[in-house]
N, C-alpha and C positions, 0 to 999 in steps of 0.2 A: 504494500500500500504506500502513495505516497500523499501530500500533502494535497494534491491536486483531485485526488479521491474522498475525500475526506468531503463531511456538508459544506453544506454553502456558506454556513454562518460561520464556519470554523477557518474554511480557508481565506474569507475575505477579512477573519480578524488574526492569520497568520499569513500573509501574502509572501513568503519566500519559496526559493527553488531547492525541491527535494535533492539531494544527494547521498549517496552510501557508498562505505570503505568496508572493506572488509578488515576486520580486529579480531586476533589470535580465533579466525575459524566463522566465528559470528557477523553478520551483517548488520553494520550499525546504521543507523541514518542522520544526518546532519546536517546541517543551514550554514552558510559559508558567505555572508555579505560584507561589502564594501571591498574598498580597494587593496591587493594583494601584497603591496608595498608597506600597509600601514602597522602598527603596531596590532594584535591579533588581542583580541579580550574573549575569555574562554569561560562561557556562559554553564555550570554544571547545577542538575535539577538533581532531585532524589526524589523519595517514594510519596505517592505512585505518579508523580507528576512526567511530564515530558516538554521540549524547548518550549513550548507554547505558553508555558508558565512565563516567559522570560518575553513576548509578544513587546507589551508596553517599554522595556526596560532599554528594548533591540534599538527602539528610534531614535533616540539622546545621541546614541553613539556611532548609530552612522550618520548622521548630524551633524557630530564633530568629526568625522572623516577616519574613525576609523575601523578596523576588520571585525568582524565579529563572527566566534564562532560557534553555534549551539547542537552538539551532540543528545539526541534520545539512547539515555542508558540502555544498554543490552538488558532485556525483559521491560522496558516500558514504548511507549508512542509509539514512532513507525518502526523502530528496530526490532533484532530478530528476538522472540519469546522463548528461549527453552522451556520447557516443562518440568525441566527437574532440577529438583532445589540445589541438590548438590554443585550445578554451575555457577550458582549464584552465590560464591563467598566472598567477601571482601578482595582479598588479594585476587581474586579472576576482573573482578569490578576493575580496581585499580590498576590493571595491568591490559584491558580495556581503552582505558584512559590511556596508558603509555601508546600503546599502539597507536590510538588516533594523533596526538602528537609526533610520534613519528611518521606515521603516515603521508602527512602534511606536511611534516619539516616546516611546525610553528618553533620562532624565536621570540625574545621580548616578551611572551606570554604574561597577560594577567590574569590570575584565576580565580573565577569568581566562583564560590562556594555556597553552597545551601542545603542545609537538609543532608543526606547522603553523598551530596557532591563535595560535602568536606571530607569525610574520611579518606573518598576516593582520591578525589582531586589532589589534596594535598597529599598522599600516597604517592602520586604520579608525579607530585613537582619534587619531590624527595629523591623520583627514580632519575627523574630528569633537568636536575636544578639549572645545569646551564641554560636552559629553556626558558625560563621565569625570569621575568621583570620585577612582579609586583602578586599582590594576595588581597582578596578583598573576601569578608565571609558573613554569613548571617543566617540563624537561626541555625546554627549546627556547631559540631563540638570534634575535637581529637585526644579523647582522654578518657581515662575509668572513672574519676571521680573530680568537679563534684557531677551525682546522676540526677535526672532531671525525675520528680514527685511524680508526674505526671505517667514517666514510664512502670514506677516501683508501684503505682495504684494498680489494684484488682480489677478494681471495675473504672472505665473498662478495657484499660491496655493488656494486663495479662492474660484475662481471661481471653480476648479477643485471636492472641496470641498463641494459645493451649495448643498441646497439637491435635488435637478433632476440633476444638470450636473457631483455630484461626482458617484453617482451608474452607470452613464452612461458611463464615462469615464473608471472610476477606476471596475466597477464589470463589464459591459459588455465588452468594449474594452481593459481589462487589463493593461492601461497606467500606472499599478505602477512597476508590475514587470517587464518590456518589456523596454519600454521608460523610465520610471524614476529613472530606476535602471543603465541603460545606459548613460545618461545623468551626474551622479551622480559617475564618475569612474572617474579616468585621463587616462587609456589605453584604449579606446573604442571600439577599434577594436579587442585588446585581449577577452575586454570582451564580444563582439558580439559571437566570436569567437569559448570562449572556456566555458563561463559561464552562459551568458542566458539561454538556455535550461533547467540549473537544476531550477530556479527560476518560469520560464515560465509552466516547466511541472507540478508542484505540485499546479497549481493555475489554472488548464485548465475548470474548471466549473466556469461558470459565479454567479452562488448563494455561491460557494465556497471562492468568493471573498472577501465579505461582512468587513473582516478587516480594508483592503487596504482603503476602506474610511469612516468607520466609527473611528475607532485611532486616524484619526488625529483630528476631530472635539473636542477632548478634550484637544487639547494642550491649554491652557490658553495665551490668546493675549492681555489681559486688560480690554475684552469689558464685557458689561452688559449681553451680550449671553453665555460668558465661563461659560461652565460645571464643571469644576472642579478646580477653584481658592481654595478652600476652602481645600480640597484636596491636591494641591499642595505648599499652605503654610504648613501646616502639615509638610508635608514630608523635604520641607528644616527644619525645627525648629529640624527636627527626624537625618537629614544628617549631619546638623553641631554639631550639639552636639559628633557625632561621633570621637573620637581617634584611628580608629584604623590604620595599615599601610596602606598607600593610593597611587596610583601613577595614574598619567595623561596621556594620549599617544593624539594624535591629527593629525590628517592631515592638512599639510602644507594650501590644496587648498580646505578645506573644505568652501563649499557656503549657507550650511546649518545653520550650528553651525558653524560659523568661530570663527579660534583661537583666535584673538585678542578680541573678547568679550568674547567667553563662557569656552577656556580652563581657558585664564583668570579669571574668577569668580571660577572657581571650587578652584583657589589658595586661594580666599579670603573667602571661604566655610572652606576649609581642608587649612590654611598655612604650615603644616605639611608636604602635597603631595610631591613626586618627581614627579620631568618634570617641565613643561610640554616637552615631547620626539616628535618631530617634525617629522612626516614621511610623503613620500609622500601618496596621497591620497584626495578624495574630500568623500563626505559624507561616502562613504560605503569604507572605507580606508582597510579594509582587502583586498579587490578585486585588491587592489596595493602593497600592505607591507604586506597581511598576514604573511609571513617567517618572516619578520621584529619585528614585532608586537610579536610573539612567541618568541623571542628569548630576547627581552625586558620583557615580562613576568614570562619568565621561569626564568630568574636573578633576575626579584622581588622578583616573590613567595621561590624561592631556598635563599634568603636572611632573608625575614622576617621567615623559619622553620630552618634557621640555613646554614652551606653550602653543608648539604646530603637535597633530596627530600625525605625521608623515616622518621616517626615519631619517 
């Protein structure tokens, strides 16, 4: 499927050109605008979102003239879906992410982080640091602790999570992109309105799902069952060591990651950071601020290449 398949209402509010690379085996899909000279900003979604999240944020920055690049994770939007969980672990994710960097042969890179596109992302700028410019993040974490209330609640992340009630919710009945992407806005009604359907359509097969709840079962909560502790010490020892330009963005009413713990630590990660940029929004803050969020970006990255967006 590509973008051009997709409703009517979806494509004329994601108006770019389908493209896909193939990454260690899987076919990814991806939006590749502005000019190929310019400095490359590296747009990363997480669960169960896909580039389309990133719609509103894209304009700011080809605006100021420069590349933009928005990958659909392997198992979400138009990319390829395996069925089975087992492909789906951090390090395949991350190593996803390498691929399409090299792929492309992006420099300068800025990467923009969200949701699952942190772990991954900055996985990948770790494997690939000469590559990175700069790091901008929001609404996501590289570390065991602190864990966000929200995940350690029963009801109703764990339960959701189980392993019989998360396939059943999250892969039969779609409760991640439907309800918990809705949930998860502060305009609800807009985004009933004008957004769910591109979310909803790209996930309309039940085996197609298989992300939506396997992803989460590796966020590390402290207990003796986390998958991936080991894993995500790594990764903070790999993040803080980092200098490079860094900035923060956060939603005010984020219930997820809220600001006052988690943009908070990103300061005590990077003291360097600017921000934390407060905008509105609850976990999926583009879906409220995307124009906001673009236009705080594009003044980043147009600062840290100087004040042309052209190398």
């Amino acid at each position: 499927m590509t973008i051009d398949e997709l409703p009517p209402a979806v494509r004329t509010r994601y108006p770019y050109r389908s493209r896909f690379v193939s990454v260690n085996g899987r076919r990814m899909h991806y939006v590749d605008e502005g000019p190929r000279d310019a400095p490359p900003v590296l747009l990363l979604h997480g669960n169960p979102a896909w580039g389309f999240l990133w719609r509103e944020t894209i304009r700011p920055l080809l605006a100021t003239g420069l590349r933009v690049v928005v990958p659909d994770q392997i198992g979400f939007g138009l990319s390829e879906k395996p069925h089975s969980a087992s492909v789906h672990t951090l390090d395949n994710h991350t190593a996803n992410i390498v691929a399409l960097l090299d792929e492309l042969d992006l420099y300068d890179v800025t990467f923009v982080c969200h949701d699952w596109g942190g772990p991954t992302g900055l996985g990948a700028l770790l494997a690939r640091r000469q590559r990175a410019a700069a790091v901008a993040v929001m609404s996501t974490w590289a570390w065991t602790t602190p864990s966000s209330e929200f995940h350690q609640d029963v009801l109703p992340w764990r339960l959701m999570h189980a392993p019989l009630v998360g396939p059943y919710l999250l892969g039969t009945h779609a409760a991640m992109p439907g309800r918990g992407m809705y949930l998860s806005v502060v305009d609800r009604a807009g985004f009933a309105e004008r957004s769910r359907e591109a979310y909803t359509a790209v996930l309309g097969d039940a085996d197609e799902r298989t992300l939506t709840w396997t992803w989460p079962r590796s966020i590390p909560l402290g207990r003796a069952s986390d998958i991936t502790t080991d894993r995500f010490v790594r990764l903070e020892d790999g993040v803080r060591a980092l200098r490079l330009p860094a900035t923060v963005i956060w939603g005010r009413e984020d219930d997820v990651f809220t600001p006052d713990v988690f943009s908070a630590h990103w300061h005590d990660v990077w003291p360097h950071a600017e921000g934390t940029h407060l905008v509105t929004g609850r976990h999926f803050v583009q879906e409220d601020s995307g124009t906001e969020i673009g236009h705080l970006l594009a003044d980043f990255v147009s600062r840290v290449h100087g004040h042309g967006a052209a190398r």
